[in-house]
C-alpha positions as CSV (number, residue, x, y, z in Angstrom):
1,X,39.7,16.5,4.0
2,X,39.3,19.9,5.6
3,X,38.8,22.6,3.8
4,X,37.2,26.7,4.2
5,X,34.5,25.4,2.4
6,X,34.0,23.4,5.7
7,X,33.6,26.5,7.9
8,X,30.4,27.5,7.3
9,X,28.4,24.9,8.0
10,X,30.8,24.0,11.5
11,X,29.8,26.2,14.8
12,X,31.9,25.5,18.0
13,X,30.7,22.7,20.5
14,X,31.1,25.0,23.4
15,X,29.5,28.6,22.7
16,X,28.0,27.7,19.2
17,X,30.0,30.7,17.6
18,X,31.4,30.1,14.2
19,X,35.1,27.9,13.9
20,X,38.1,29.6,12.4
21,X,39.8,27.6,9.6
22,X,43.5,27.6,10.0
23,X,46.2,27.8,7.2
24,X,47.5,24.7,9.2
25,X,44.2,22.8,8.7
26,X,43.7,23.2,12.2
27,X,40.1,24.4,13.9
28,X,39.8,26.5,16.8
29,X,37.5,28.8,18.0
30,X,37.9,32.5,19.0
31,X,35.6,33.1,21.7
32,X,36.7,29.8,23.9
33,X,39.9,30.6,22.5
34,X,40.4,26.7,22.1
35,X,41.8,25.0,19.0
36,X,40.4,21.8,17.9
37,X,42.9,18.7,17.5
38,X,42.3,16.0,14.2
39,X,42.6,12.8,14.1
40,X,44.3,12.3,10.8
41,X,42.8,14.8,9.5
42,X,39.5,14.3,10.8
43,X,38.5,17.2,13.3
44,X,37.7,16.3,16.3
45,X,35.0,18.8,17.7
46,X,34.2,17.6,20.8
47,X,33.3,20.2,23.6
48,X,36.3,19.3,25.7
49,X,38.4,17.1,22.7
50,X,41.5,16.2,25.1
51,X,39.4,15.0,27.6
52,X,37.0,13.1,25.3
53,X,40.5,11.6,23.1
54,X,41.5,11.0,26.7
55,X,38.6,8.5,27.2
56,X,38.7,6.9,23.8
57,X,42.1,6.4,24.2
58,X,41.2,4.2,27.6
59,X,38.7,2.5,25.2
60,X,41.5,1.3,22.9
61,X,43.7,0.2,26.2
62,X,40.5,-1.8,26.6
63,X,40.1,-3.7,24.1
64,X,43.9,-4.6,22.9
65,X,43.7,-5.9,26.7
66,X,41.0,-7.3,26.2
67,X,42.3,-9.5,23.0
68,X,45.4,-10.0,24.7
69,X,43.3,-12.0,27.6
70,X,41.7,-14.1,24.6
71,X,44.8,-14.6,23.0
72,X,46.4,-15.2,25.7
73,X,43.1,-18.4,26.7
74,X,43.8,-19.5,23.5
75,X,47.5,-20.0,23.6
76,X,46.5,-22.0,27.1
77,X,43.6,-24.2,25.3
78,X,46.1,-25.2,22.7
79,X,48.1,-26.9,25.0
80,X,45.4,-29.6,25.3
81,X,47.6,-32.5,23.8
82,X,43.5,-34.2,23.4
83,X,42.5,-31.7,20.9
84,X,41.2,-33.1,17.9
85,X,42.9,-31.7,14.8
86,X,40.2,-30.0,13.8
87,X,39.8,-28.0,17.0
88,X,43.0,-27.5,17.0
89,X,43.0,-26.0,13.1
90,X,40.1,-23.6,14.6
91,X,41.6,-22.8,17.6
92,X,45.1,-21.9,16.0
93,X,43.0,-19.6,13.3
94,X,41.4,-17.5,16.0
95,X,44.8,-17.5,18.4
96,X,46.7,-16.5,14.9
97,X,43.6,-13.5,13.8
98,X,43.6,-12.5,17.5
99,X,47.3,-11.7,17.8
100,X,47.4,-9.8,14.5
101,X,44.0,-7.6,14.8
102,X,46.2,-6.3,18.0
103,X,48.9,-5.1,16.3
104,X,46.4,-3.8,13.3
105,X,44.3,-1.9,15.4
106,X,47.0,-0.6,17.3
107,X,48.7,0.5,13.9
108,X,45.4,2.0,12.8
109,X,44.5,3.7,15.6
110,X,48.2,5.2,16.4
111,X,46.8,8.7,16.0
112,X,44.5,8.5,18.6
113,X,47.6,7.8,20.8
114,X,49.7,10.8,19.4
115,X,47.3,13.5,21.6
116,X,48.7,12.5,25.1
117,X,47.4,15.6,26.4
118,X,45.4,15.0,29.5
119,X,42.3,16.8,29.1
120,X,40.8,19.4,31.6
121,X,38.7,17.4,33.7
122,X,36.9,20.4,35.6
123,X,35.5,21.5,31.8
124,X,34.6,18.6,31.0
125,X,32.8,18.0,34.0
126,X,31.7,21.7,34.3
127,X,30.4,21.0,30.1
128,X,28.9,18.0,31.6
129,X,30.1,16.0,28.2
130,X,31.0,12.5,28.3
131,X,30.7,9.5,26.3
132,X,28.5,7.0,27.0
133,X,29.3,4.2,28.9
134,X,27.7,1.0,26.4
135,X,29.5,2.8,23.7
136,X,33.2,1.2,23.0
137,X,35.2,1.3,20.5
138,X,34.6,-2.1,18.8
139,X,30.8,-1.6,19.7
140,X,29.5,-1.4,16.1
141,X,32.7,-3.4,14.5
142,X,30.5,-5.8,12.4
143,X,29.1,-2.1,10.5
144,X,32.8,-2.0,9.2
145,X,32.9,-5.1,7.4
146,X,29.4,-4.9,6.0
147,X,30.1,-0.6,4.8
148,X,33.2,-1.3,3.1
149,X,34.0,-5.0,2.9
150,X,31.0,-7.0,1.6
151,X,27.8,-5.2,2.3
152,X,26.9,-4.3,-1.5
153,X,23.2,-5.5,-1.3
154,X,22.5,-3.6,2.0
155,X,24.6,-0.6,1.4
156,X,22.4,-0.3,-2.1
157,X,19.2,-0.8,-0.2
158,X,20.0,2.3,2.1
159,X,21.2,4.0,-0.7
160,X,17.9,3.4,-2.6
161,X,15.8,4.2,0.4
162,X,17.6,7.5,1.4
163,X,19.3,8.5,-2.1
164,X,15.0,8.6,-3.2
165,X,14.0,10.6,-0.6
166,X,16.4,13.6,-1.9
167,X,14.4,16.5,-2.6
168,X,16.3,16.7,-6.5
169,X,19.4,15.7,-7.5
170,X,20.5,19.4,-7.9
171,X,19.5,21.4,-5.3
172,X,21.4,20.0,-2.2
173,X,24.1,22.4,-1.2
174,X,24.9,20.9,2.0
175,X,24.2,17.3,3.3
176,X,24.3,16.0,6.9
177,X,24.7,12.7,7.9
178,X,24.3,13.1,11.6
179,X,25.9,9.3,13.3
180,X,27.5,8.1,10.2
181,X,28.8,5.2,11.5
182,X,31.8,3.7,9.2
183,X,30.6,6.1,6.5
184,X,29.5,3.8,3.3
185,X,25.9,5.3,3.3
186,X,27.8,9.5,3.5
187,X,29.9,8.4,0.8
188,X,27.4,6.7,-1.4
189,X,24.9,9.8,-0.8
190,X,28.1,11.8,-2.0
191,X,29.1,10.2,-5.2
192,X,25.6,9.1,-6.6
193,X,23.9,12.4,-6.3
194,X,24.7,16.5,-7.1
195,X,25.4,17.4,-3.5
196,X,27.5,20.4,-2.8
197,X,29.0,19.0,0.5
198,X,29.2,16.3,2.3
199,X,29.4,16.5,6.1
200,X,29.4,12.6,7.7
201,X,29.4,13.3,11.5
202,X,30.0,10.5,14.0
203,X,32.0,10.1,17.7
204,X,33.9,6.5,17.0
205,X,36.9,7.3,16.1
206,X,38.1,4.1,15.1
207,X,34.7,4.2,12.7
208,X,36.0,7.4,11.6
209,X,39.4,6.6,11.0
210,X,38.3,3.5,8.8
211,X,36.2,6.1,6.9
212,X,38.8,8.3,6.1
213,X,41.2,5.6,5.0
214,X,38.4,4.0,2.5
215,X,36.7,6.9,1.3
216,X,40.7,8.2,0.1
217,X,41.3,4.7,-1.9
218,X,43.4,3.5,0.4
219,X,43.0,-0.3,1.6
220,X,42.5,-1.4,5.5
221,X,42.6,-5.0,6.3
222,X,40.8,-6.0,9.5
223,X,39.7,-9.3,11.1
224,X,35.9,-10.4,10.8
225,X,35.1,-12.5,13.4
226,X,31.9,-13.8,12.5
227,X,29.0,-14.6,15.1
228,X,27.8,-17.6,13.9
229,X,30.4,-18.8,11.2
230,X,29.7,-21.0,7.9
231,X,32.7,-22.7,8.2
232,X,35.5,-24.0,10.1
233,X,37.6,-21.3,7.9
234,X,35.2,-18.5,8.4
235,X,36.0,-18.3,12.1
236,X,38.2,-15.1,11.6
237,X,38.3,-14.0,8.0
238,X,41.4,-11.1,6.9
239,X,39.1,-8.2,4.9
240,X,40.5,-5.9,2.9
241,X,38.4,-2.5,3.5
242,X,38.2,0.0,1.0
243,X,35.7,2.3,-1.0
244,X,34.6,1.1,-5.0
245,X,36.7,4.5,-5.8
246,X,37.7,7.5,-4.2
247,X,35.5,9.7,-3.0
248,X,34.9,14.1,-4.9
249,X,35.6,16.8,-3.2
250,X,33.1,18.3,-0.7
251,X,33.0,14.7,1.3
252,X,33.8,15.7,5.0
253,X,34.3,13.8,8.3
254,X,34.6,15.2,11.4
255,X,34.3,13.7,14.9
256,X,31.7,15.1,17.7
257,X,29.0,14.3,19.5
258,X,25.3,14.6,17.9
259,X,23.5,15.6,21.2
260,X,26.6,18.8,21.4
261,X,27.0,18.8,17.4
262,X,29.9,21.3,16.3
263,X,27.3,22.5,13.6
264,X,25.9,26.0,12.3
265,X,22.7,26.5,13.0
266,X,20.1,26.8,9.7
267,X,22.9,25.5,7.3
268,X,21.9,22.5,5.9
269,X,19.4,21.2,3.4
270,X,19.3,18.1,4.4
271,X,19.9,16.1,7.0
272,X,20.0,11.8,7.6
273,X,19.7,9.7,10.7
274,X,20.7,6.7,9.8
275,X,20.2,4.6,12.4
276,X,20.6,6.6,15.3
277,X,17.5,8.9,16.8
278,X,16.3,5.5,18.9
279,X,19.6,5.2,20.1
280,X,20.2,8.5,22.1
281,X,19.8,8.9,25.4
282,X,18.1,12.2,24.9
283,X,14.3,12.4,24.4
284,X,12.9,11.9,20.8
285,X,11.0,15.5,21.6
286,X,14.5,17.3,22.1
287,X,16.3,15.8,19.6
288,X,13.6,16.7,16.7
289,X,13.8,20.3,17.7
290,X,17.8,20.1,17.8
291,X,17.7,18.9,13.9
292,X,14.9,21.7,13.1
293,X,17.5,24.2,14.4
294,X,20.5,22.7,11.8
295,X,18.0,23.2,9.1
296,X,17.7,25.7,6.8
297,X,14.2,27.1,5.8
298,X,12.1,24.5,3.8
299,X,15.2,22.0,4.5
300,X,14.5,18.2,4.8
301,X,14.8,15.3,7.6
302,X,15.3,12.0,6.6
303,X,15.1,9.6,9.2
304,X,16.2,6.2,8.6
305,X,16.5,2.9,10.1
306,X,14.4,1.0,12.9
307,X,12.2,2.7,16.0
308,X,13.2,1.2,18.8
309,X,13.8,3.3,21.6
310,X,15.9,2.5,24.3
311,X,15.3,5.4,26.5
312,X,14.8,4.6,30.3
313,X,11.4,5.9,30.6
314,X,8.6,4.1,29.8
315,X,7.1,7.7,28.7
316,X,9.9,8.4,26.0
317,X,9.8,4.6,24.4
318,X,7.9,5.9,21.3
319,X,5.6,4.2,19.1
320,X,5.6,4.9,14.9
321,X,2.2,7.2,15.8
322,X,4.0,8.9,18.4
323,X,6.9,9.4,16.4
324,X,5.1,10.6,13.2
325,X,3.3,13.3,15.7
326,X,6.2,14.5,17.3
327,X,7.8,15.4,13.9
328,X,4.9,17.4,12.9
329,X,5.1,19.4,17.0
330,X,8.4,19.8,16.0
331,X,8.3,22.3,12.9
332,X,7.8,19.4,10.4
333,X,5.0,18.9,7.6
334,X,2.8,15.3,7.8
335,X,5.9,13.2,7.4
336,X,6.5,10.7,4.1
337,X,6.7,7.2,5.6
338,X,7.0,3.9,4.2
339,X,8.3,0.3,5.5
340,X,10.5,-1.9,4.1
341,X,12.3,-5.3,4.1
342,X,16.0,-5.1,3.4
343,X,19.5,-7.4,4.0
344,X,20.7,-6.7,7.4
345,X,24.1,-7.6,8.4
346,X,24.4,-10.8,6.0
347,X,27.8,-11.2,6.4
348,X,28.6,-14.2,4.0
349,X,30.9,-15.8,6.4
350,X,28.2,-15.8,8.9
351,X,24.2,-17.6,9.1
352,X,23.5,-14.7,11.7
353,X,22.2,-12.3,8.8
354,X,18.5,-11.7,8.3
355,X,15.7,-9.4,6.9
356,X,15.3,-6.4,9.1
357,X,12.0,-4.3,8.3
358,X,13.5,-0.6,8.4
359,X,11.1,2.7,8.4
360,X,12.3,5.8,6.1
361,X,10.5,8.8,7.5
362,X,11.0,11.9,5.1
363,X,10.2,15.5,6.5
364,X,10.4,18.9,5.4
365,X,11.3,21.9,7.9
366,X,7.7,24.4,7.6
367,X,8.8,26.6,10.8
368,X,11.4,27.7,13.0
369,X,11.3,26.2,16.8
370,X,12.8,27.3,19.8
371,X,16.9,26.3,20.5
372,X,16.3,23.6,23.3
373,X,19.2,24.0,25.8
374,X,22.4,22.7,25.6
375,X,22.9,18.9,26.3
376,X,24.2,18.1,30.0
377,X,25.2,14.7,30.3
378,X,25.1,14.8,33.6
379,X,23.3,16.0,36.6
380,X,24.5,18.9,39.0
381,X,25.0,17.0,41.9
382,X,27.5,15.2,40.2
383,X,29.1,18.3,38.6
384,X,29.5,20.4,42.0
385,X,30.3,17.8,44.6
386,X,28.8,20.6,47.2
387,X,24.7,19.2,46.5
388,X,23.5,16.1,48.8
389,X,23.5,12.9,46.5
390,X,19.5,11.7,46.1
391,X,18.8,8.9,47.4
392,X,17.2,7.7,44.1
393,X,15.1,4.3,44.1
394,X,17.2,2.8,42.0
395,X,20.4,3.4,44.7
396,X,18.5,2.1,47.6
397,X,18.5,-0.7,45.7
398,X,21.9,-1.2,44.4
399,X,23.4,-0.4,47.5
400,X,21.6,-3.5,49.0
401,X,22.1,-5.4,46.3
402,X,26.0,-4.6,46.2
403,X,25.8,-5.4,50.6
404,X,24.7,-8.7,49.8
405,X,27.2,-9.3,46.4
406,X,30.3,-7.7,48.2
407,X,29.1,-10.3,51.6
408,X,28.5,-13.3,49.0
409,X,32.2,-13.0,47.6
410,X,34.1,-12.3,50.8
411,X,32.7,-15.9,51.7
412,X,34.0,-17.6,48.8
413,X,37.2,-19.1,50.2
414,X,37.9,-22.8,48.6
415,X,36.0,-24.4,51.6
416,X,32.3,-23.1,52.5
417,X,29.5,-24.7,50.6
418,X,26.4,-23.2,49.4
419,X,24.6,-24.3,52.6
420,X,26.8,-22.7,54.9
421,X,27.1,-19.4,53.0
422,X,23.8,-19.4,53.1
423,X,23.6,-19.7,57.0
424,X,26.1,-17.2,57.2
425,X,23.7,-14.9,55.4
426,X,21.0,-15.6,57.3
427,X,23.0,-14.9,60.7
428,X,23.3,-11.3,59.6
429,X,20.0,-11.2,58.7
430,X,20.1,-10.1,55.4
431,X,17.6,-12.6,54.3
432,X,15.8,-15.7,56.0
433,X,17.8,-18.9,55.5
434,X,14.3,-20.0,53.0
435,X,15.4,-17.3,51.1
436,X,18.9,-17.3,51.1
437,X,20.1,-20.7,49.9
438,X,18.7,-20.0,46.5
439,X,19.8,-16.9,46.3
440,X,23.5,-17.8,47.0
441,X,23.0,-20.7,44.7
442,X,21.4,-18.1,41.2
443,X,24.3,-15.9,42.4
444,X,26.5,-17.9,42.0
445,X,24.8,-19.7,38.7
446,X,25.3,-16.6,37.1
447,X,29.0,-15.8,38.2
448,X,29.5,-19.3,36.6
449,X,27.5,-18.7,33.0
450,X,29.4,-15.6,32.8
451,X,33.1,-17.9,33.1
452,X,31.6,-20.1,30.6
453,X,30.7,-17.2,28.2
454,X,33.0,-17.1,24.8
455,X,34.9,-13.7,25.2
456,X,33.0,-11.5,21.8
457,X,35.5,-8.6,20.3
């Protein structure tokens, strides 16, 4: 779906300097002098691509070993000959949808596979890019379904919350959707209203590849396994994914990362969150100014979804006020707001949907703010190897915390009980012995809740 069209509007990851459009299709940029690899035709503008594909790639070795450990449990289960037949019916459903979502997301996902290039690992570190580490590849699976498979109610609620908050159905040249997720809200955006182009930015590839595959017309079938199922049969349903029609021209994807976004500064009228600014590990503050600076002149945010901040400071956890007042520090007018109720993830296979009250925050660009600097992942200590490692609180306590762990398990040997491991502990005075038979004892509760756990996707 590339096309020169594209070119304005993208801006390399790296030094920010426009990206050359290549008779091939192919991106690169002439100042890095690096060219961009796609993903079935999906550009992949990460700051260090090989070495971010690199990483997804170990996501996807992941998670087909990961189903292969609950396939392979289930195959052992159904060797039970006490099974009733109806837990036998479930089980061979889940062992039969198991086996074949491995060979369908391997088949899907073959292009990640095809770039076996090892990425630099010096610029990446020296970018200080890297994806995070609760992000994997199946991590917002259940989006899929509910975009493209049977989401019509909610997928027309965001539509109707966003798709109003347009400033006019004729003056949007170029649309951002910045974290697009599987893509149904891009796409609907794209055919319901006049927009010029269409740029649906997200990091997931397998998202993206989905995305690319429905918006084209063409049919995905995927396992949904629901989390709390209607139905004996609704364990693991087959889904066929695919958009009402194929999407017009001007409809983009590309992959990259929103906090390093491969985009041209002032070129876009309008840009949507969906979902996402509470999500980032970057400050609220930071990221405001970041979408300000992609903006053109009078351009409009619309920021959509819930506010709830996972940020690791207390400090950065915002509340609506706070948000609303950032926004307006930020180069924003007094912000449009409004709450609302709407279908969320009522998957009709499942009882786990429910009403999820979602705040649509709409706010036009009044001035220019400073470019905040480039986001670094991570911190120079760990880029250099030459600084001393801090001795951060939160270390000091891990570090005990493993000591104790790492002593607990070595003691696990088939013949010491609780009491004496305890004892043990005690002897190397790591705790009192008051203290350390129930602390053996919640260890080890939790070691075994977590064997007892159902495996999720």
């Amino acid at each position: 779906m590339s096309s020169p069209a594209l070119a304005a509007y993208l801006a390399c990851p790296r030094c920010e300097q426009p990206l050359r459009h290549y008779p091939d299709r192919s991106w690169g940029c002439g100042a890095c002098g690096i060219n961009f690899p796609s993903l079935a035709d999906v550009p992949c503008l990460f700051a260090e691509p090989a070495a971010t594909l690199t990483e997804w790639r170990g996501k996807l070795q992941f998670t087909l070993e990961k189903l292969g450990k609950e396939a392979m449990e289930l195959q052992a289960e159904l060797q039970n000959p006490r099974l009733r037949p109806l837990t036998r019916d479930r089980l061979n459903l889940l062992n039969r949808a198991t086996v074949d979502q491995i060979r369908r997301l391997r088949e899907l996902l073959t292009p990640l596979a095809v770039h076996q290039a090892q990425g630099t690992l010096a610029t990446h570190m020296a970018l200080q890019t890297r994806l995070p580490g609760d992000q994997g590849l199946t991590t917002y699976y259940p989006n899929i379904h509910r975009d493209w498979a049977w989401g019509d109610k909610e997928n027309e609620a965001a539509l109707r919350l966003v798709g109003g908050a347009l400033p006019g159905r004729d003056s949007v040249d170029g649309l951002l959707v910045l974290g697009s997720g599987a893509g149904r809200l891009a796409y609907d955006l794209h055919q319901e209203y006049a927009v010029g182009l269409t740029l649906a930015l997200d990091f997931n590839p397998l998202l993206a590849l989905i995305a690319r595959r429905a918006t084209a017309g063409e049919a995905t079938e995927l396992w949904e396994f629901p989390l709390a199922p209607r139905t004996l049969a609704e364990h693991a349903v087959l889904r066929e994914l695919v958009a009402p029609e194929p999407v017009r021209e001007g409809f983009h994807l590309v992959l990259g990362d929103a906090l390093r976004p491969p985009l041209s500064a002032g070129s876009f009228d309008v840009i949507v969150t969906p979902w996402v600014v509470d999500i980032l590990p970057e400050d609220f503050r930071i990221l405001a100014v970041r979408l300000n600076n992609l903006l053109k002149p009078g351009g409009r945010w619309i920021c959509f979804g819930s506010l709830s901040f996972a940020q690791a400071l207390a400090s950065q956890r915002y509340s609506l006020e706070e948000t609303l007042a950032i926004v307006m520090d930020t180069g924003f007018a007094e912000p449009d707001v409004r709450e609302d109720d709407i279908p969320y993830m009522c998957s009709p296979a499942s009882r786990h949907g429910r009403l999820e009250n979602v705040i649509t925050i709409v706010a036009d660009k009044t001035r220019s703010e400073p470019q905040p600097a480039r986001h670094r992942a991570l911190p120079d200590w760990l880029i250099s190897g030459t600084q001393p490692v801090p001795l951060l609180p939160a270390f000091e306590l891990q570090t005990m915390t493993t000591r104790i762990y790492a002593f607990i398990m070595g003691m696990i040997d088939g013949r010491r009980s609780i009491r004496d491991m305890a004892k043990l502990l005690a002897d190397q005075r790591l705790m009192s012995r008051d203290e350390a038979e129930p602390a053996v004892r919640n260890f080890l509760i939790r070691m075994h809740e977590d064997s007892q756990r159902p495996p999720g996707l």
